[in-house]
N, C-alpha and C positions, 0 to 999 in steps of 0.2 A: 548818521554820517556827519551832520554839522558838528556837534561832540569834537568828532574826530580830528576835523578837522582845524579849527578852533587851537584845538592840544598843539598841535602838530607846527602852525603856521606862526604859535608862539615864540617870539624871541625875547628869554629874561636877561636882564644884568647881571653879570657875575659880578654882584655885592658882596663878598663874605659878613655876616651877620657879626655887630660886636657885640664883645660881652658882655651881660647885662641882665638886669629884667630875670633873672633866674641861671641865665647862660653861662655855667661853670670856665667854658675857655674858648677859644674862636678856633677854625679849621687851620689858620695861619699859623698859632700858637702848637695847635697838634704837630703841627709837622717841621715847623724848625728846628735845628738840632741844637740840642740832644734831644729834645721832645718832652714829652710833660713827665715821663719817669728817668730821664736822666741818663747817663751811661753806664753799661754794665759787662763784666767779662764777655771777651771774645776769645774765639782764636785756643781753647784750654787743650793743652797739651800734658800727658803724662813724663815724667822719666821712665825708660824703660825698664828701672831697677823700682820703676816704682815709690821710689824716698820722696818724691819731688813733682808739684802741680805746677805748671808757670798757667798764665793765661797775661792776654793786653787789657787795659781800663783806659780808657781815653779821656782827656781830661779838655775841657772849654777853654780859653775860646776857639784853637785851631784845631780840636779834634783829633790830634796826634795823641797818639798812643805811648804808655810806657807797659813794660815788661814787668812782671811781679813774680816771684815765686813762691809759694807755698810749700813747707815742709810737713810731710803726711804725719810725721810721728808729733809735733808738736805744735802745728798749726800755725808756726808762726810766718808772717805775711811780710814780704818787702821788695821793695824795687830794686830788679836784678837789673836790668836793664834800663834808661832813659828812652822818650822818644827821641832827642837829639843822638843819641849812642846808635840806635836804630834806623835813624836816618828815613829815607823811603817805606820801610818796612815798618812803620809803623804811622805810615803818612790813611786818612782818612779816606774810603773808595769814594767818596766824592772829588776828591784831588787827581782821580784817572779821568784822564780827556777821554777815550777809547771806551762808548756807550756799552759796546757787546763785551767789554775784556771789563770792564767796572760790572757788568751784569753779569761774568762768567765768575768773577770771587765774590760775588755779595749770592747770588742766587747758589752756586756748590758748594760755599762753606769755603774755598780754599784759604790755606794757611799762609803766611809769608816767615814762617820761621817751625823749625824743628828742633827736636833733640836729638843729640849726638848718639850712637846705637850703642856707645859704652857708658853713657849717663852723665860723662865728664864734661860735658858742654853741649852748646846750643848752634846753629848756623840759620842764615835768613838770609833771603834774597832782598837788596836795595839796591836800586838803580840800577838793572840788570844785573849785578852781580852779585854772586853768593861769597857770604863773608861767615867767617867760626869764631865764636867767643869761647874762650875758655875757662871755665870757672878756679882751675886751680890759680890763674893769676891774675885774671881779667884782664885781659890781652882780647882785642880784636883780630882778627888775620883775612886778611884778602886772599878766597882760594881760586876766586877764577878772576881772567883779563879778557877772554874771548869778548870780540864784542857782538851785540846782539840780544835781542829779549830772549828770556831765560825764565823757563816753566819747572817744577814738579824738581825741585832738585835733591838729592839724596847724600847719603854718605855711606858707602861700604860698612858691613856689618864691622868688618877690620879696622875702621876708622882710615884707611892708606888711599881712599880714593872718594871724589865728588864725582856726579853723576845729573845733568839736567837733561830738557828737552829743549835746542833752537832748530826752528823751520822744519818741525816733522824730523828729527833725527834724534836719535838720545846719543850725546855725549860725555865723555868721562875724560879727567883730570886727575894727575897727582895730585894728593893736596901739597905736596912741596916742592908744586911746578914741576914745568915741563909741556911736552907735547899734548894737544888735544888729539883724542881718537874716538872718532866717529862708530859707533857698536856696527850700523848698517848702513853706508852712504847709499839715501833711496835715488836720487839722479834723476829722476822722473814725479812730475806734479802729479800729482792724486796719490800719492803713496804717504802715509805716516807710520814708522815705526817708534812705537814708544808714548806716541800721542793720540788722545783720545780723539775720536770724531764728535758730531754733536748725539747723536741717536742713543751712541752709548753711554754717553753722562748724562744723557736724560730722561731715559727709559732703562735704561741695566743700572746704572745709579753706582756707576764706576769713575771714582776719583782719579783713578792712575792707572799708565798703561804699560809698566815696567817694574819689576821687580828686583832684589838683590838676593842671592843664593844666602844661605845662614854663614857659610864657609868663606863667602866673597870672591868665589871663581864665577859664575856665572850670572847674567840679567839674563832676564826670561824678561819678554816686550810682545806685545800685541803690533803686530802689521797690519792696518789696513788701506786697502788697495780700493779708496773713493773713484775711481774712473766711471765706473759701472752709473753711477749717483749722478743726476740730471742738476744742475746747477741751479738754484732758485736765488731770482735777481733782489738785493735788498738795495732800494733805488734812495739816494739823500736828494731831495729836492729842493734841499735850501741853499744848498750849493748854485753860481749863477750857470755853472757847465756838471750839470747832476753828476753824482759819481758813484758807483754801481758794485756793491759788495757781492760778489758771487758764494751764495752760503750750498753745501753738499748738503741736501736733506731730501732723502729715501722718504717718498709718500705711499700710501696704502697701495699695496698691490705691481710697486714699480721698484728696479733693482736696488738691492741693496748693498752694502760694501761689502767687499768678500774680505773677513778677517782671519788669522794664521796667527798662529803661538809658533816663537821662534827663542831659541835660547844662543844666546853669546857667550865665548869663552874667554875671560879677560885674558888667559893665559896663553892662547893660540891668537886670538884673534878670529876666530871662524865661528860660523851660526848654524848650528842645525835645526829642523823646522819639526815641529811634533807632529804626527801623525796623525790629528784631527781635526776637524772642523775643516775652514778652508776653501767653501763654498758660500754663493751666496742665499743658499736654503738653512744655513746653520748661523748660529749666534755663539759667539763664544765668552759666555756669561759671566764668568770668576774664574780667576786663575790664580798661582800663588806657589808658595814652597813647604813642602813637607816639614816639621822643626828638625835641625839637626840632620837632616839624611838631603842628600846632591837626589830630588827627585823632586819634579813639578806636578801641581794638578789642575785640570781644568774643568769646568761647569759647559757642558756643550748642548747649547736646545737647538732644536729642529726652526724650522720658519713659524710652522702652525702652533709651536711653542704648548703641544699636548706632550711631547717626549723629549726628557732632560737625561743625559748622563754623566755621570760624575768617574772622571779616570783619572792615572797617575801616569806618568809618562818619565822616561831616561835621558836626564839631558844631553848624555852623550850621542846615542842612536836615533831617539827619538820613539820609541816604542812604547806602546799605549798599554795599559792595563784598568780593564772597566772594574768599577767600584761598584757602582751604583747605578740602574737604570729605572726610572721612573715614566711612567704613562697616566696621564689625567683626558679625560674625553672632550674635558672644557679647557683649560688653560692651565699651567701650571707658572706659581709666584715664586722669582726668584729673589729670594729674602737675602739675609747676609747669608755668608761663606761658609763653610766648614769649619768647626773649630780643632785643629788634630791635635792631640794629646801626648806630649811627651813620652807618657808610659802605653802609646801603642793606640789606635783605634782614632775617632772621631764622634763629635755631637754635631748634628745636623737636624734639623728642622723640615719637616714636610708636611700636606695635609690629605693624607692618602686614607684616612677613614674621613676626610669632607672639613676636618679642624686643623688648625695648625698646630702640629705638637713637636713635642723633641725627642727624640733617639738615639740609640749607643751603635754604633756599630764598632765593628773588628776593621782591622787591620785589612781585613780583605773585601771590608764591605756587606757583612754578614751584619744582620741585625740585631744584636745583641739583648736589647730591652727597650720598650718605650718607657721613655722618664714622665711626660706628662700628660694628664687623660681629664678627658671634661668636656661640654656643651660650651669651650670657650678657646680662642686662638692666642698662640704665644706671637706675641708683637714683634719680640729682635731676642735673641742668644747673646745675652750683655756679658758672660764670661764664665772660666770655671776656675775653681781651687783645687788644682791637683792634691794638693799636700791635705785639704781637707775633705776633700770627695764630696764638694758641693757645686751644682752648676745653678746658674742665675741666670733670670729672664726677666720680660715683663709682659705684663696682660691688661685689659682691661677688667674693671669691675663695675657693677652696680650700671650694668648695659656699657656703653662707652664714658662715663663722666670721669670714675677713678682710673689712671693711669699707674699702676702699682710694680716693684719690684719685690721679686718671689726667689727662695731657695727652695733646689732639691736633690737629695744625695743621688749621688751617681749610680751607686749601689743599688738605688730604687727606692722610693717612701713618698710619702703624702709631703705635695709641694706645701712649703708655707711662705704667708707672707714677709717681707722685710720689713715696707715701710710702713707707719702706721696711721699715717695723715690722710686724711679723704681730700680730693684733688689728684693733681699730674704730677707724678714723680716723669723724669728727663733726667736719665742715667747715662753718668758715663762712666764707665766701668774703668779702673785702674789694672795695672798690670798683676798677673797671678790672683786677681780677685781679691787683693786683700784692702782697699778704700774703690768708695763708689763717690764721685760730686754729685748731688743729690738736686735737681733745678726744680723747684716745688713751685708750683704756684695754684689757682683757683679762680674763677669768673670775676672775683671781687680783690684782688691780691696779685700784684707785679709779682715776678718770678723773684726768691731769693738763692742763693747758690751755696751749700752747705758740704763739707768736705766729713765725710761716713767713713768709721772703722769698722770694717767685720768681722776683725777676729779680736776686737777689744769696741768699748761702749763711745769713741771718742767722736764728738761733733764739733766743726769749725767753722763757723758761718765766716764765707768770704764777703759775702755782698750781701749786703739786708734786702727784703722788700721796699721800694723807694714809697712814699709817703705822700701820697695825692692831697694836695691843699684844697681838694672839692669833695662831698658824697658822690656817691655812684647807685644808681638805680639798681636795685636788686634783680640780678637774675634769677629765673625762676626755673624749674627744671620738671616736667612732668614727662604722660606719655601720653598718646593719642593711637588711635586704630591706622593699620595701615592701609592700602588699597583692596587688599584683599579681603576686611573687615573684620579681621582676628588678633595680625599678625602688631603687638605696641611697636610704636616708635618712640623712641624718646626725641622731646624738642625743649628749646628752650623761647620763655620771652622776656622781657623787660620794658616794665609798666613808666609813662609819666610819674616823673617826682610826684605833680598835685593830683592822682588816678583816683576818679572815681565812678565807683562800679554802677552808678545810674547813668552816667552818659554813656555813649559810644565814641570809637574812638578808630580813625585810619590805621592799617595798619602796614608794614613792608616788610616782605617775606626773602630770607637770603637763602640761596642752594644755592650745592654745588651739584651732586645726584653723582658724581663719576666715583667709579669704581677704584678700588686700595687706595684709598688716602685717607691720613687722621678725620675720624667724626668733625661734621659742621658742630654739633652739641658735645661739649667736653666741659665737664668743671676744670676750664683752665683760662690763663689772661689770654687773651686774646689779643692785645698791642693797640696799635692804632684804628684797625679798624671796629672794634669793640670803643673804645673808647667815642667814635664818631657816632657809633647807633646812641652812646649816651647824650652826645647832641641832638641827635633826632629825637628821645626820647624828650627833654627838654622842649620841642619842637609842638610835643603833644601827639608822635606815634607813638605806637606800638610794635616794639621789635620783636620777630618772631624768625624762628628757625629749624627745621627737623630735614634727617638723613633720610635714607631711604631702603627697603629690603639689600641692596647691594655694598651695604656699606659694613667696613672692616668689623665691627662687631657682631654680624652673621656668618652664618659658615657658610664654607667654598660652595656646598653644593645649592645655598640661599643664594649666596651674587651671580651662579651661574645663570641663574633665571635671565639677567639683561644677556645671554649669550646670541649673536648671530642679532642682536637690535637693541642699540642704543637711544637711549631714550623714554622710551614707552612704560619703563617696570617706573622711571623715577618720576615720569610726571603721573603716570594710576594714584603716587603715596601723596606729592603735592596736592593733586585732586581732593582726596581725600584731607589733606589738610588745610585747605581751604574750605571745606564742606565744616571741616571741626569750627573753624574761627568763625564761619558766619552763624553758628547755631548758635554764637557765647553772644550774651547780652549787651556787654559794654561796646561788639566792633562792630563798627558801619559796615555793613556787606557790599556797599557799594563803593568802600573806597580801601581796595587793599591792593597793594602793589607787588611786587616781585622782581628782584635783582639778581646778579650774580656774576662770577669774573671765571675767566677761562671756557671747563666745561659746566662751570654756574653760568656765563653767559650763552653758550648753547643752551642749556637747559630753558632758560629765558628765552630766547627764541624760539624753540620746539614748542615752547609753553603757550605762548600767545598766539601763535598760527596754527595748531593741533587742536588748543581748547578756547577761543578766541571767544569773547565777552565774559570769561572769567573772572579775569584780573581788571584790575581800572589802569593798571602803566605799568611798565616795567621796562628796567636798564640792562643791555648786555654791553658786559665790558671783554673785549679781547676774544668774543665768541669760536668758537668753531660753529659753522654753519653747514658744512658738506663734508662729510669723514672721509672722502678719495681726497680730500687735501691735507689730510695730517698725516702723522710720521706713520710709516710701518710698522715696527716693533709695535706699540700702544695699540693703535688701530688694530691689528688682526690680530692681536690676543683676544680680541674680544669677538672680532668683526670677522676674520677670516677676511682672504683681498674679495675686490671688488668681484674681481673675474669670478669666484667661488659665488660671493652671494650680494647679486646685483638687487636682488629684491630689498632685503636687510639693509643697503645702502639708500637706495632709493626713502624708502620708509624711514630714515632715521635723520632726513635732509631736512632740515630747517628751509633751507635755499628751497626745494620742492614744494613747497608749502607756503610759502610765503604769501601768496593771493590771499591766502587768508587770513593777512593782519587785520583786528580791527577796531584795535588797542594803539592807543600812543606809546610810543619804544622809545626810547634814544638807545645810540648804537656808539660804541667807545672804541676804538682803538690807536693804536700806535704803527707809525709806518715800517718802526723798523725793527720789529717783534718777528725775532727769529725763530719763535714754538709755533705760536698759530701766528700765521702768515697774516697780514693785509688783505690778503687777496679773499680769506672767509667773507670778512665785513664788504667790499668790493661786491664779489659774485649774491651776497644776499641784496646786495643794495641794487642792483641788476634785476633780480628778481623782482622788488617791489615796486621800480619803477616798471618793467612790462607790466604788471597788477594796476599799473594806478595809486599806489600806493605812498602818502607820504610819509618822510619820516624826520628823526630828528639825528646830528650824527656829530661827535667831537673826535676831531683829529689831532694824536700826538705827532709832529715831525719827528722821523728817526727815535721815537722813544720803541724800547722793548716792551715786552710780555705784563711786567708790572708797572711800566709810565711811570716809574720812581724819580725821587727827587723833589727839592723842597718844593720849588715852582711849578713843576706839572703834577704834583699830587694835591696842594693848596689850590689848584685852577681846579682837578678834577673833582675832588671832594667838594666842593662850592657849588659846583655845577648839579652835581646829582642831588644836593642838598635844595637848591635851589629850583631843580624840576620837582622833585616831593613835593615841597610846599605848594607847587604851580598845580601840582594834578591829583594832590591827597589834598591837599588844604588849601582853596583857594582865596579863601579869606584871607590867610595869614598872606598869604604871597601880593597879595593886594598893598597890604601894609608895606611890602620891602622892596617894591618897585614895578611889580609886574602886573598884568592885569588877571581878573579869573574868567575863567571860560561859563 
């Protein structure tokens, strides 16, 4: 207990270490912008005819972006646009005051400009207002004056009308002026039509909540009806009279929004509502429009999210027409959408023998052929080539390291691959399938962005790999036994520059352990926080990392095993990989740590209270501590609600467990992290003072979920650099200000 306590009651200086002495770059240097690899495409957008890439580059010292275009047939590169021409719209997400609206475009990808639906121009929203460039003259045009902030805004397939979302309503514009008309004036708070809630852009992983008909008579828009949804206070305390965001966030087992597919008729003006979903036991998953035919479809799951149906609906009547009905016993993943097929039918993806594969069906939803078969799951349906009867995907290879994209004829034949490079292919597929932008990168190698023909051999590197003025410690790539004592895992580590295999050496362990997300181990860059373990590795740890039985590279009916409890399958595999690291010769067994951010820092908590004198320290950042505090949707895909399985919940609470920390923790979060709440960190911190229990705890003000930004991630990264040193090495920590235990 003195140990323990010793660790605990340590207060170090947040000194950032300077360069030196071997120290390729300081945590300061990491993170100022542009950062140590520079700036590189954002924002890449298609033309719909396909001719045409644009994407933004932003350029030092203000960060402002300019517009570039790329022409598919001859690669040739040039600035369509200025950031002055662009104005706002190309202003840096650090230049938005508004933490959660800077955290809702940097965190979703959202866009601030699109292409015109007939290819002839481009429009972007600056300074609340949507503006159209026109390529035949270069002509800007102001299409709206409403004022008002202004989300998600569109242009009729017709090109004759704009289309945004303010204050929960979707409204529509001539573009040659005139009247604004409201699609559904909601009159009542808690209502959005048109606009996404939180739940479903962050568990359905839906960017837009409105669509436009092929023909341009009809928006089909999502209503949802937040009243039901208990208000979770998001409190600014920096403020001298705090002031109190009320965010709607559905927790495990408590109401959720009741949402409804409703279709507008530009040409009446009236809505009629489609005939499913519309309850709060249903999810209404994907929606969209048939090509060419006045007929909408939607992705309808249940609550328990075991039964998905997939139907076609009349936007006149509203009358449903089931496609597809699917039943999984454990959970069923809803990946991308449907892709329907001009000449009749659809490709869709399911994993109904336990893999994730692809399939033809008919027009009526009749199963036509499976196109992909193997001991391996298709990642995303990145497009098809009608004209040459070939669909594209991508999978992993060689366990999770190679991220590859793959053809295969529609007709039916042995898929092959496309790309030929080992590493992460990041596909984005062009229109009709005929160029793919190709985003390669490797453990050891910045992403470079390469523009691919497929139906001719032509390659056009837009953006090289950027040029690191330092080595970088080799990543290494093996496998290790899992919990079970059979089953490999692959992990990765990365050795001290001066490693050598007669001494032992600290080491820090990252997981994440949660369920469908890209492997913790991938042959790809990893960004900033890859580049930090290579400060620690300088430090003289040892970086170490591996997945778990649950992770996207086994099949559905392997991750079901974490079904009904969280937790348990992914710390058996850490177990076990901490058992692997203390039998190797070079690692001290008594000084290896464990880290992690989100459900890597629950894992970190479960870990040291569950297995406690394991690890010698370990960091949760942004934990989930109690699963009745996170969202619904997430949670009881896996979890089922509380009320269902109070055991499972119990058992998979860090907070429950707590009495028996008996490891030095530090506990990270931000006040104003609207995914996992404050209130995790809070209620565990409750818990270990009833124990007796100290601990150690850095708080971001109103910062979110990733505490982004140059200053709070230079403080935060200093900090956990700085505890390493203090409880993996405390000699070295000796030397930079602090004392050792």
């Amino acid at each position: 207990m003195k140990r323990l306590i010793a660790a605990f009651c340590l207060f170090v200086p947040l000194t950032a270490i300077a360069a030196g002495a071997g120290r390729p770059f300081t945590i300061a240097q990491l993170f100022a912008e542009p950062g140590l690899t520079g700036y590189h495409p954002e924002q890449i957008e298609w033309s719909p005819d396909g001719h045409y890439l644009t994407y933004l580059l932003r350029h030092a010292p203000d960060g402002h972006a300019d517009l570039h275009i790329v022409s598919t047939q001859t690669g040739k590169d040039r600035v369509l646009l200025t950031s002055a021409q662009l104005a706002g719209a190309a202003a840096p997400a650090s230049a938005i005051k508004n933490e959660r609206e800077r955290d809702r475009i940097t965190r979703y990808h959202v866009d601030s400009y699109h292409w015109a639906p007939k290819s002839d121009g481009l429009f972007f929203l600056s300074n609340d207002q949507v503006y159209l460039y026109s390529l035949a003259d270069g002509r800007i045009r102001q299409l709206t004056h409403e004022a008002g902030e202004k989300r998600d805004p569109k242009l009729s397939p017709d090109g004759q009308w704009v289309s945004y979302v303010t204050d929960g309503d979707v409204r529509i514009v001539s573009v040659k002026g005139g009247p604004v008309h409201v699609v559904v004036p909601h009159h009542q708070n808690g209502i959005l039509n048109g606009e996404l809630d939180w739940v479903y852009t962050e568990e359905l992983n839906l960017r837009s909540a409105y669509a436009w008909s092929p023909d341009s008579r009809y928006i089909a828009f999502l209503q949802f009806d937040e009243r039901p949804v208990v208000d979770f206070p998001l409190v600014n305390y920096t403020e001298q009279q705090p002031g109190v965001y009320p965010q709607k966030y559905p927790q495990a087992g408590a109401p959720n929004p009741v949402v409804r597919l409703g279709v507008f008729s530009v040409t009446h003006g009236d809505v009629n509502w489609m005939k499913l979903a519309g309850t709060d036991d249903t999810y209404l998953a994907r929606f969209g429009w048939l090509p060419e035919r006045d007929q909408v479809y939607a992705e309808v799951l249940d609550r328990s999210q075991t039964h998905l149906t997939l139907s076609s609906a009349d936007p006149q009547s509203g009358a449903t027409q089931t496609l597809v009905s699917l039943s999984d016993p454990d959970w069923i993943d809803v990946r991308g959408k449907p892709h329907f097929l001009k000449s009749g039918g659809f490709v869709w993806s399911t994993a109904e023998d336990g893999w994730q594969h692809l399939y033809l069906y008919s027009d009526r939803g009749h199963q036509v052929r499976r196109l992909t078969d193997g001991d391996y799951n298709v990642l995303k349906l990145e497009g098809v080539d009608e004209a040459t009867g070939q669909v594209y995907f991508t999978r992993y290879t060689r366990g999770p390291l190679n991220t590859e994209l793959y053809r295969v004829p529609i007709l039916g034949g042995d898929p092959k691959a496309v790309t030929q490079t080992s590493g992460t292919h990041d596909i984005d597929m062009g229109p009709k399938s005929q160029h793919y932008l190709d985003t390669w990168s490797n453990a050891a190698t910045p992403p470079s962005w390469t523009l691919v023909g497929l139906r001719d051999p032509t390659r056009h590197v837009l953006h090289a790999s950027a040029k690191l003025d330092f080595p970088l410690s080799k990543t290494r790539f093996i496998t290790i036994p899992a919990g079970d004592g059979h089953t490999p895992l692959y992990a990765r580590m990365i050795f001290p520059p001066d490693f050598d295999a007669s001494k032992t050496y600290p080491v820090i362990m990252y997981q994440y352990g949660g369920p469908d997300v890209p492997p913790a181990v991938r042959d790809a860059w990893g960004g900033n926080r890859a580049l930090f373990d290579q400060l620690l590795a300088h430090d003289g740890f040892i970086l170490f990392a591996t997945d778990n039985r649950a992770a996207t590279y086994f099949s559905h009916r392997d991750q079901a095993l974490i079904k009904h409890h969280l937790g348990e399958l992914a710390l058996q595999d850490q177990l076990a990989a901490v058992k692997w690291l203390k039998a190797q010769n070079y690692v001290d067994p008594n000084r290896i740590g464990i880290w992690g951010w989100s459900y890597g820092g629950y894992m970190t908590t479960y870990a040291l209270t569950r297995a406690p004198g394991i690890w010698r320290a370990g960091i949760a950042v942004a934990p989930v501590t109690r699963w009745e505090d996170y969202d619904s949707i997430y949670t009881e895909r896996y979890m089922g609600t509380p009320q269902q399985n109070p055991q499972g919940y119990a058992a998979s609470s860090s907070v429950a467990s707590a009495a028996n920390l008996s490891d030095p923790l530090l506990l990270v979060a931000g006040t104003g992290d609207n995914n996992v709440h404050w209130q995790n960190t809070m209620q565990f911190i409750e818990a270990l003072i009833e124990a007796g229990k100290p601990y150690q705890l850095l708080i971001y003000p109103n910062k979110l979920h990733g505490i982004s930004g140059v200053k709070a991630s230079t403080h935060l990264y200093t900090a956990m650099e700085q505890f390493w040193l203090h409880q993996l090495k405390p000699d070295v920590q000796a030397v930079t200000g602090g004392r050792s235990d």
